[in-house]
C-alpha atoms as an extended CHARMM CRD file, in Angstrom:
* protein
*
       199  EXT
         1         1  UNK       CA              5.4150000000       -1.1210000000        7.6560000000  PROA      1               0.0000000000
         2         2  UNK       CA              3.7540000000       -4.2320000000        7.1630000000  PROA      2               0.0000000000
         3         3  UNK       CA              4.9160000000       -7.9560000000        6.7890000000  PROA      3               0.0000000000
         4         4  UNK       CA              3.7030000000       -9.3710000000        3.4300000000  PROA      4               0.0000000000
         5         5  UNK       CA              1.6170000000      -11.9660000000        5.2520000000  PROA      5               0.0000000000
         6         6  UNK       CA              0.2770000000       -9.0170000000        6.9790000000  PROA      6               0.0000000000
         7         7  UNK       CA             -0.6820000000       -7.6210000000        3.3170000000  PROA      7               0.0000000000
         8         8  UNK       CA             -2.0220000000      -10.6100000000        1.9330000000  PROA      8               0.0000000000
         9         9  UNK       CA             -3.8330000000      -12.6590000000        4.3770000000  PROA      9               0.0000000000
        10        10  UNK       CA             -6.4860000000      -10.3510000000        5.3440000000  PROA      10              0.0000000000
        11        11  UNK       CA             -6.8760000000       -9.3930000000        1.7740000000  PROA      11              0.0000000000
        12        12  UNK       CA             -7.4170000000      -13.4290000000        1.0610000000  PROA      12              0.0000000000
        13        13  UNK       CA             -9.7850000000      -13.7150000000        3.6880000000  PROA      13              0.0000000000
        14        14  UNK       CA            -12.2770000000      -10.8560000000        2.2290000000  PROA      14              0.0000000000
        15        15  UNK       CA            -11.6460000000      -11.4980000000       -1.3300000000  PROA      15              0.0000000000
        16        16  UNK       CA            -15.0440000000      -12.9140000000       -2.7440000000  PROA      16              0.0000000000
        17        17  UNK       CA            -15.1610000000      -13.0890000000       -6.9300000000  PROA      17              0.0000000000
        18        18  UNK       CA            -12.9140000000      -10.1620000000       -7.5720000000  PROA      18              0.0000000000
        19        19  UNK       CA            -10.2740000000      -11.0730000000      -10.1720000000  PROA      19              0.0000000000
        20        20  UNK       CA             -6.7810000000      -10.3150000000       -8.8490000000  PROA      20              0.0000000000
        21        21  UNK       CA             -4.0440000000       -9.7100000000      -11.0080000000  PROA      21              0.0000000000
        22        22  UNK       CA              0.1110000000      -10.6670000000       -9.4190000000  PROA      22              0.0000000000
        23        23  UNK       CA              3.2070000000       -9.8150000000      -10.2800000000  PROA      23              0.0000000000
        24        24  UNK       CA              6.8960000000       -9.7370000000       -9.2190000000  PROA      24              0.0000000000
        25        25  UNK       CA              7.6290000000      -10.8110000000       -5.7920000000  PROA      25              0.0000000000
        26        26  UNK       CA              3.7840000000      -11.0240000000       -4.4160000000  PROA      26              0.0000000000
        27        27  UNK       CA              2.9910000000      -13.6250000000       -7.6100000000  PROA      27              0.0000000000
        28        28  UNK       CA              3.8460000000      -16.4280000000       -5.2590000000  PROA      28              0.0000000000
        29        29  UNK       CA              3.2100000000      -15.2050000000       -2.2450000000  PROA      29              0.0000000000
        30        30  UNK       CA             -0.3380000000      -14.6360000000       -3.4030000000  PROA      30              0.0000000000
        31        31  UNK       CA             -0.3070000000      -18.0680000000       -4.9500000000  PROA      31              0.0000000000
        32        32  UNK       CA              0.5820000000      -19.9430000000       -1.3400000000  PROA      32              0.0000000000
        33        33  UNK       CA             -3.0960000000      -18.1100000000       -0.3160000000  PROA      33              0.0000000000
        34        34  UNK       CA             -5.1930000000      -17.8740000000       -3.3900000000  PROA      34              0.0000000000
        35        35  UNK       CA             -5.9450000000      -20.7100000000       -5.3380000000  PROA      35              0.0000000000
        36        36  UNK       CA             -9.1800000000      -19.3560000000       -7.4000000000  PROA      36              0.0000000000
        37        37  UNK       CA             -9.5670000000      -18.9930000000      -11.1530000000  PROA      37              0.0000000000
        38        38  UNK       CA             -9.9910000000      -15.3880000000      -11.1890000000  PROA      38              0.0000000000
        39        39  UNK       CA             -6.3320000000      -15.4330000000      -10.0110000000  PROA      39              0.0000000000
        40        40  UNK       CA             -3.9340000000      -14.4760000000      -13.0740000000  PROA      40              0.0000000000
        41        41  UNK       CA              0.2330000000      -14.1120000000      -12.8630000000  PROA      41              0.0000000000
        42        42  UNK       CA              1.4000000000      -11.4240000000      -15.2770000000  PROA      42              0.0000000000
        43        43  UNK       CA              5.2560000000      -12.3320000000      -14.7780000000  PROA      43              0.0000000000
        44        44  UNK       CA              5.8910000000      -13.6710000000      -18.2620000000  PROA      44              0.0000000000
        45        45  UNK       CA              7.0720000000      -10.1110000000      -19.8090000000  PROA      45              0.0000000000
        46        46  UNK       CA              8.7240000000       -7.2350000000      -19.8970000000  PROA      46              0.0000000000
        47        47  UNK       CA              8.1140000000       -5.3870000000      -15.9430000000  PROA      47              0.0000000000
        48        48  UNK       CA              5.6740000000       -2.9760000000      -15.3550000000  PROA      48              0.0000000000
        49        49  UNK       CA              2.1920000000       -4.2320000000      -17.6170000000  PROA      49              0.0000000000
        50        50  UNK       CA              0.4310000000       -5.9150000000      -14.9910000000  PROA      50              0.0000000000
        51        51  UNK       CA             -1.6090000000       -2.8540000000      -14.0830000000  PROA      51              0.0000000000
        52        52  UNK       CA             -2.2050000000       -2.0430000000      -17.5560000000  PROA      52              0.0000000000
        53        53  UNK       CA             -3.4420000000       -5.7280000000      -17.5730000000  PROA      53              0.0000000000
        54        54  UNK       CA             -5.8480000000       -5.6650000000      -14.9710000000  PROA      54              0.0000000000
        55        55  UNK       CA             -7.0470000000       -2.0640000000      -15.9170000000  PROA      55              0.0000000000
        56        56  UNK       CA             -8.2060000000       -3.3280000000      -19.1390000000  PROA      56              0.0000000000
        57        57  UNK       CA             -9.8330000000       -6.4010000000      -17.4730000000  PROA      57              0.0000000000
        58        58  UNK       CA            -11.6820000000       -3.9760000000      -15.2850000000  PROA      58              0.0000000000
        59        59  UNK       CA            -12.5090000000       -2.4150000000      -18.7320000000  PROA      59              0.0000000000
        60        60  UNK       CA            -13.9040000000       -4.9590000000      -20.2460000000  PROA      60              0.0000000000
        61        61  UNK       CA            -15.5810000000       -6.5870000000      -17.3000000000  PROA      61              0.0000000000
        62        62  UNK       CA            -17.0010000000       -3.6580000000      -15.3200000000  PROA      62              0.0000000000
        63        63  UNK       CA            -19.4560000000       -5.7430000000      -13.6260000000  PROA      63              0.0000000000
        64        64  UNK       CA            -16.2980000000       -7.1340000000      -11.6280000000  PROA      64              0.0000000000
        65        65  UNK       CA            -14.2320000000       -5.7150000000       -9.1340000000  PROA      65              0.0000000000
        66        66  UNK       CA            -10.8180000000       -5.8550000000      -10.1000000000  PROA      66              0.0000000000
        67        67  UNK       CA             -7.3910000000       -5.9340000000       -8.2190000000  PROA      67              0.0000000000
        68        68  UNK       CA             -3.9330000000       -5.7320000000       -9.2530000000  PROA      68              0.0000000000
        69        69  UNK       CA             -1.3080000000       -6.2350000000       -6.8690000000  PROA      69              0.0000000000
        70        70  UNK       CA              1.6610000000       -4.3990000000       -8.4940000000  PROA      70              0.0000000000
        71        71  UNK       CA              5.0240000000       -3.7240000000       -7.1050000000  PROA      71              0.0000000000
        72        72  UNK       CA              6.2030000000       -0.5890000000       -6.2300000000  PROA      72              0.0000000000
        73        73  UNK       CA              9.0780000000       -0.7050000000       -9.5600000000  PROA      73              0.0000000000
        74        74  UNK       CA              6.6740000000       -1.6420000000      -11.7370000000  PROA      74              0.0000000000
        75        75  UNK       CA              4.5420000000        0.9950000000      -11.0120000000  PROA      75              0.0000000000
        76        76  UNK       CA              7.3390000000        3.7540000000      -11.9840000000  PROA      76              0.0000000000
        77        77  UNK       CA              7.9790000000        1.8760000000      -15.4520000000  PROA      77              0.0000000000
        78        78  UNK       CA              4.2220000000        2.8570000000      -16.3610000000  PROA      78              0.0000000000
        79        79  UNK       CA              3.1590000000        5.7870000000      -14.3820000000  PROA      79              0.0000000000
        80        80  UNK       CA              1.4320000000        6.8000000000      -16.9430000000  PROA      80              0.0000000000
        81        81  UNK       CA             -1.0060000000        4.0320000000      -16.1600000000  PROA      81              0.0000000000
        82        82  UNK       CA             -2.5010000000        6.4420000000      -13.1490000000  PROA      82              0.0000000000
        83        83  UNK       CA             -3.4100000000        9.1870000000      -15.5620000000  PROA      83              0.0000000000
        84        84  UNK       CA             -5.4170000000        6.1990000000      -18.0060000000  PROA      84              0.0000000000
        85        85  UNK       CA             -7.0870000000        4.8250000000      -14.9240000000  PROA      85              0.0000000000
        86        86  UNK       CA             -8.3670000000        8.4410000000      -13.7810000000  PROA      86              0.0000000000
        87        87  UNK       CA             -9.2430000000        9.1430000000      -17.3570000000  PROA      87              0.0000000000
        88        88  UNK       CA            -11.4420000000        5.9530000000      -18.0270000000  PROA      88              0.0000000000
        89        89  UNK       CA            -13.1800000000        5.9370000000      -14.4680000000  PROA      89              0.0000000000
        90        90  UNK       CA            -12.6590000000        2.6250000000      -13.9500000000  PROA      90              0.0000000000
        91        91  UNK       CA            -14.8940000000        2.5610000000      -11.1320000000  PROA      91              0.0000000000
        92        92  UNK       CA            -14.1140000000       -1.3830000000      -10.1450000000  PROA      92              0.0000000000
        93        93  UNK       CA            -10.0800000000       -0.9930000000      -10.6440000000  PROA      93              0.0000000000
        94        94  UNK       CA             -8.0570000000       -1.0870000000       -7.3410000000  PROA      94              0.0000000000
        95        95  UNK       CA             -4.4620000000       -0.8870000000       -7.7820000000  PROA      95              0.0000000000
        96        96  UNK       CA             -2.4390000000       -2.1270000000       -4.9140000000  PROA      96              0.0000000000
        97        97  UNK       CA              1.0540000000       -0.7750000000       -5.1980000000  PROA      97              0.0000000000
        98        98  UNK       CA              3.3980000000       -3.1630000000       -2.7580000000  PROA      98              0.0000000000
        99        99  UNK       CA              6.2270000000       -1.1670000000       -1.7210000000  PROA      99              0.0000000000
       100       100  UNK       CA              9.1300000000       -3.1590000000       -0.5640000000  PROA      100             0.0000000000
       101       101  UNK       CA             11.5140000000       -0.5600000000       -1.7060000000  PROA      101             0.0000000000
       102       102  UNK       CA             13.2010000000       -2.9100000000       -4.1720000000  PROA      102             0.0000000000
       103       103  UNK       CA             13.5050000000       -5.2350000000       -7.3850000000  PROA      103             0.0000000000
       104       104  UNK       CA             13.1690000000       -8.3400000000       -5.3660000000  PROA      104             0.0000000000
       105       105  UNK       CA             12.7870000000      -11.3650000000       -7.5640000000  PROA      105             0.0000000000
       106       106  UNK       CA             16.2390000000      -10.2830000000       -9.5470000000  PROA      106             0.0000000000
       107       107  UNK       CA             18.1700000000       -9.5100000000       -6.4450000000  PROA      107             0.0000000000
       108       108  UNK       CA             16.6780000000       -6.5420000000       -4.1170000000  PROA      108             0.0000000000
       109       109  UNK       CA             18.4570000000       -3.9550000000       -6.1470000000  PROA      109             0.0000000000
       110       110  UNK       CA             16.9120000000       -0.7500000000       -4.5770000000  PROA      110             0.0000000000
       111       111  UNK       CA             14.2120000000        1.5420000000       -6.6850000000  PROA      111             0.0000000000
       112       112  UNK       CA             14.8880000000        4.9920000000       -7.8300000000  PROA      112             0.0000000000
       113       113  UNK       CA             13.9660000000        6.9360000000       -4.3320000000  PROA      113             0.0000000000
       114       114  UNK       CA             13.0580000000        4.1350000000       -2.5470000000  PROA      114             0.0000000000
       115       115  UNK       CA             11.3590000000        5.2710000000        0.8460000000  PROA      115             0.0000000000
       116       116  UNK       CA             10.3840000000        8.7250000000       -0.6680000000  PROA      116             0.0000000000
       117       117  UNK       CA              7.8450000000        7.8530000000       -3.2540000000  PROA      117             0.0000000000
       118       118  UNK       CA              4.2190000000        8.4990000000       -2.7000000000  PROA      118             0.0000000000
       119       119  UNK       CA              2.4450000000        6.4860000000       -5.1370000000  PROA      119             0.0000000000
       120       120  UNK       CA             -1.2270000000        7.4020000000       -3.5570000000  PROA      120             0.0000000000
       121       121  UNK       CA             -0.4030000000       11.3660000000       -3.9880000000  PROA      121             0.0000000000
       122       122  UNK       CA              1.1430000000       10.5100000000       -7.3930000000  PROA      122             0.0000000000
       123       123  UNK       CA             -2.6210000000        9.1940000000       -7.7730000000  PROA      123             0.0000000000
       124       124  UNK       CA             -4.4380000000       12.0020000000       -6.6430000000  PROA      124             0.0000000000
       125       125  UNK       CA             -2.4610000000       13.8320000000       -9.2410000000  PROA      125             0.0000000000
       126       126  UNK       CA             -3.4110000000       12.0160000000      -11.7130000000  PROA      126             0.0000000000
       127       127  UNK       CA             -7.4550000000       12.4010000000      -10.9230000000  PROA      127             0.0000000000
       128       128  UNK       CA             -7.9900000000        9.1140000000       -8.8010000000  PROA      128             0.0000000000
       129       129  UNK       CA            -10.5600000000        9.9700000000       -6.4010000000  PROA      129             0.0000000000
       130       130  UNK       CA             -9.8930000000        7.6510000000       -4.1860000000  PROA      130             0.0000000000
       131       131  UNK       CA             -6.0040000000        6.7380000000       -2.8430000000  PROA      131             0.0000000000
       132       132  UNK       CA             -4.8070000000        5.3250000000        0.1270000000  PROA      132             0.0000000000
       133       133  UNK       CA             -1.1570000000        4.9820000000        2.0050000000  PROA      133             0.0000000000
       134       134  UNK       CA             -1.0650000000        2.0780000000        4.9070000000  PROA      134             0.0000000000
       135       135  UNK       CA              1.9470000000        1.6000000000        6.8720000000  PROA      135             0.0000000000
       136       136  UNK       CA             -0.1350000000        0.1160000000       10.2650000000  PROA      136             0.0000000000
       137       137  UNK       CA             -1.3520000000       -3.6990000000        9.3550000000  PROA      137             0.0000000000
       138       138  UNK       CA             -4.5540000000       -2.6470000000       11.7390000000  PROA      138             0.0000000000
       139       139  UNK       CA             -5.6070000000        0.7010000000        9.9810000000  PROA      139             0.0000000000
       140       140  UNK       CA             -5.2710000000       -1.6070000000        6.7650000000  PROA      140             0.0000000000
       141       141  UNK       CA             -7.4090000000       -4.3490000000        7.6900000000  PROA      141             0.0000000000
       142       142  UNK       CA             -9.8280000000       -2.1580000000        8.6270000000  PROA      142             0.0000000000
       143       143  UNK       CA            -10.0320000000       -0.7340000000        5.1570000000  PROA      143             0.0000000000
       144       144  UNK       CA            -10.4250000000       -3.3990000000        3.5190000000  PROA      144             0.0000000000
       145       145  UNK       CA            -13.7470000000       -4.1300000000        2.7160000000  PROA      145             0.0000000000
       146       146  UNK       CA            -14.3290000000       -0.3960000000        1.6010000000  PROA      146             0.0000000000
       147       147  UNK       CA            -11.5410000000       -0.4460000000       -0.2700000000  PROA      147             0.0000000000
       148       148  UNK       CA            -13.1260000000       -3.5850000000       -2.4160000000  PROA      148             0.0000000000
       149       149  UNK       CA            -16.7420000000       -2.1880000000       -2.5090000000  PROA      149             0.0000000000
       150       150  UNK       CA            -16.4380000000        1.6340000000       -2.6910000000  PROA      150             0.0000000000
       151       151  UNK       CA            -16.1060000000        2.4400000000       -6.5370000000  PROA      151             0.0000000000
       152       152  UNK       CA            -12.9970000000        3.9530000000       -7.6570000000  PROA      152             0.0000000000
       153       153  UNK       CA            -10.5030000000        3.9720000000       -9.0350000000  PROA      153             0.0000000000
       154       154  UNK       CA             -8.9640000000        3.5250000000       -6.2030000000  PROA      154             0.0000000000
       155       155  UNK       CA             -4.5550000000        3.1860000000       -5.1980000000  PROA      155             0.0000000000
       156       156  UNK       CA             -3.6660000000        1.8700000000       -2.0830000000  PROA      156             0.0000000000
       157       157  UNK       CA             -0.1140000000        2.1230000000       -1.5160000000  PROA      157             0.0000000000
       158       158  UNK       CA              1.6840000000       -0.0180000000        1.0490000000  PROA      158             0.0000000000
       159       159  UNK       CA              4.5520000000       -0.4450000000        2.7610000000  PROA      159             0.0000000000
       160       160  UNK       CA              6.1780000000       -3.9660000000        3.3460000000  PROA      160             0.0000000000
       161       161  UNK       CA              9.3680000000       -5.5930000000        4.5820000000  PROA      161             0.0000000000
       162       162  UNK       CA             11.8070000000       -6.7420000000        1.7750000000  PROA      162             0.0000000000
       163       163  UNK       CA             11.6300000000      -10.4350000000        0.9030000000  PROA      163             0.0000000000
       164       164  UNK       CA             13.5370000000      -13.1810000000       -0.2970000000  PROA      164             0.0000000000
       165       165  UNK       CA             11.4750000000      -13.8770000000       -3.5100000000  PROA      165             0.0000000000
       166       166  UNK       CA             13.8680000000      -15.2630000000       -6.6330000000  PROA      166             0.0000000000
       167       167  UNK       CA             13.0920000000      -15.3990000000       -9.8610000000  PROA      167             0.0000000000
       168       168  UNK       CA              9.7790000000      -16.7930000000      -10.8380000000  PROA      168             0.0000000000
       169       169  UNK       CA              9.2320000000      -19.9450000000      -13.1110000000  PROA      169             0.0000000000
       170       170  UNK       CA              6.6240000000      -21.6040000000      -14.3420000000  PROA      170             0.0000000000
       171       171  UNK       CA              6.8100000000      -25.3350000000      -13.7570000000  PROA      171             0.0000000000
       172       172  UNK       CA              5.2020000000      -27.9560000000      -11.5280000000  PROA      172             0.0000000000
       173       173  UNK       CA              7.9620000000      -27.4080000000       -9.1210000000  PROA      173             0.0000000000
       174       174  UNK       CA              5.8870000000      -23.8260000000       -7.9210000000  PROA      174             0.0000000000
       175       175  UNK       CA              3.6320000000      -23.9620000000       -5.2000000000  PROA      175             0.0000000000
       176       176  UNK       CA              1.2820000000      -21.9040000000       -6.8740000000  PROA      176             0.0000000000
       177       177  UNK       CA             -1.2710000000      -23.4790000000       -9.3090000000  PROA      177             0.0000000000
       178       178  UNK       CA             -1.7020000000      -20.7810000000      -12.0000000000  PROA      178             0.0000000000
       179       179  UNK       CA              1.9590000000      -21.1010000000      -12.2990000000  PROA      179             0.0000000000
       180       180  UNK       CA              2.6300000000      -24.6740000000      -12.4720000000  PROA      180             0.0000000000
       181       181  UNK       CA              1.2030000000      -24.3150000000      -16.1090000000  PROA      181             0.0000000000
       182       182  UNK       CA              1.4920000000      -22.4060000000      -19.3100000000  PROA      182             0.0000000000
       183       183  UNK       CA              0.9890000000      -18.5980000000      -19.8420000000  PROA      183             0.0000000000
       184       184  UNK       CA             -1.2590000000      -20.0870000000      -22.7220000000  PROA      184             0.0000000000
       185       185  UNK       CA             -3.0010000000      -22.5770000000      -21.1010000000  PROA      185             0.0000000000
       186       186  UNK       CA             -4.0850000000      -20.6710000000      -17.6600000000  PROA      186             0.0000000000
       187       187  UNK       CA             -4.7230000000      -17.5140000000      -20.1680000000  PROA      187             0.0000000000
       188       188  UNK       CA             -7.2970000000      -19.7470000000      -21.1570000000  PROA      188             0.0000000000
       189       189  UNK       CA             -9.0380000000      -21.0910000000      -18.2540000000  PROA      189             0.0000000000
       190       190  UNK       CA             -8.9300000000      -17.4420000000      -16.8150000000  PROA      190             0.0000000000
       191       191  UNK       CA            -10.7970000000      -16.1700000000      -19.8290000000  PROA      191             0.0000000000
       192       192  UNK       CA            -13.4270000000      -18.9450000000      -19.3700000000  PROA      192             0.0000000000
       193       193  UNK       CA            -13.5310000000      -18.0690000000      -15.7410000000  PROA      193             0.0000000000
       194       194  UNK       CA            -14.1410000000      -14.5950000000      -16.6770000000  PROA      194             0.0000000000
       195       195  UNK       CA            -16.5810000000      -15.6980000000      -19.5190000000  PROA      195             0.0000000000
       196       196  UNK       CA            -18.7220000000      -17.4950000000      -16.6730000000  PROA      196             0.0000000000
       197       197  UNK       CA            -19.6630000000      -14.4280000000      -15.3590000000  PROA      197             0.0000000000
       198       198  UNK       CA            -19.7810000000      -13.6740000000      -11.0290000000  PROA      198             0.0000000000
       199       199  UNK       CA            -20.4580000000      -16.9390000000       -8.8710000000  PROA      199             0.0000000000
């Protein structure tokens, strides 16, 4: 099992252009690292669309790799999600499922099988080619950089310590810059990022 820092950091450190799409209790975790335009918080609605988010971004932009670190609940709200990912071959989509075994920012109430899922043969299932389970920080930094480069879809599923995270605002008080403004207004200075094409 890995620490979220353990998760993160290395994941900061080799992250070039790739857009990367947060939600739910790694939104401001990521945020405390990250602090790059391609960076976008989907924590404004209802649970379990940030995939579907970034999947269409990887859509629409295949000429960018594109990550979504989703949480493990979120994930079972839109399974389907695997099957639409497989079926499109988005080739630059890599969905990081963050297992922590719980609804963290609204109190750590524990997911349906928590500890038993395995979102990476859920995955295969579904026709990803490529999927991934890390519980050893070490055998995950490793992958890394193949997981980013080799084309996909690709899951990586991961398991990490349960946090502290609360509930997730978005004022100035938030350490994290794209959420210390408006849904609207860092919407649109992630689409002009996006827009400007890879740096």
């Amino acid at each position: 099992m890995l620490t979220r820092a353990q998760l993160l950091e290395p994941l900061a450190r080799h992250r070039s252009n790739e857009v990367v799409v947060t939600t739910m209790s790694v939104t401001r975790a990521w945020g405390r690292l990250s602090d790059h335009d391609l960076d976008f918080a989907s924590t404004d609605s209802a649970m379990g669309h940030a995939a579907d988010l970034a999947l269409g971004i990887a859509l629409a932009r295949p000429d960018r790799t594109v990550v979504c670190l989703n949480g493990d609940g979120s994930m079972l709200m839109t399974l389907g999600t695997l099957a639409t990912a497989a079926g499109t071959a988005a080739t630059n989509f890599v969905l990081i499922v963050v297992d922590n075994g719980g609804y963290e920012i609204t109190g750590n109430q524990p997911v349906a099988a928590a500890g038993s899922l395995d979102f990476a043969a859920m995955a295969h299932a579904a026709g990803f080619p490529r999927a991934f389970s890390f519980e050893d920080p070490r055998d995950y930094v490793e992958a890394i950089p193949d997981l980013l480069t080799t084309p996909g879809p690709t899951l990586v599923h991961v398991a990490v310590e349960p946090g502290t995270e609360g509930p997730i605002s978005r004022t100035e008080s938030e350490p994290a810059r794209y959420l210390r403004v408006s849904l609207a207004e860092w919407s649109r200075s992630f689409r002009d990022a996006l827009a400007a094409g890879p740096r």
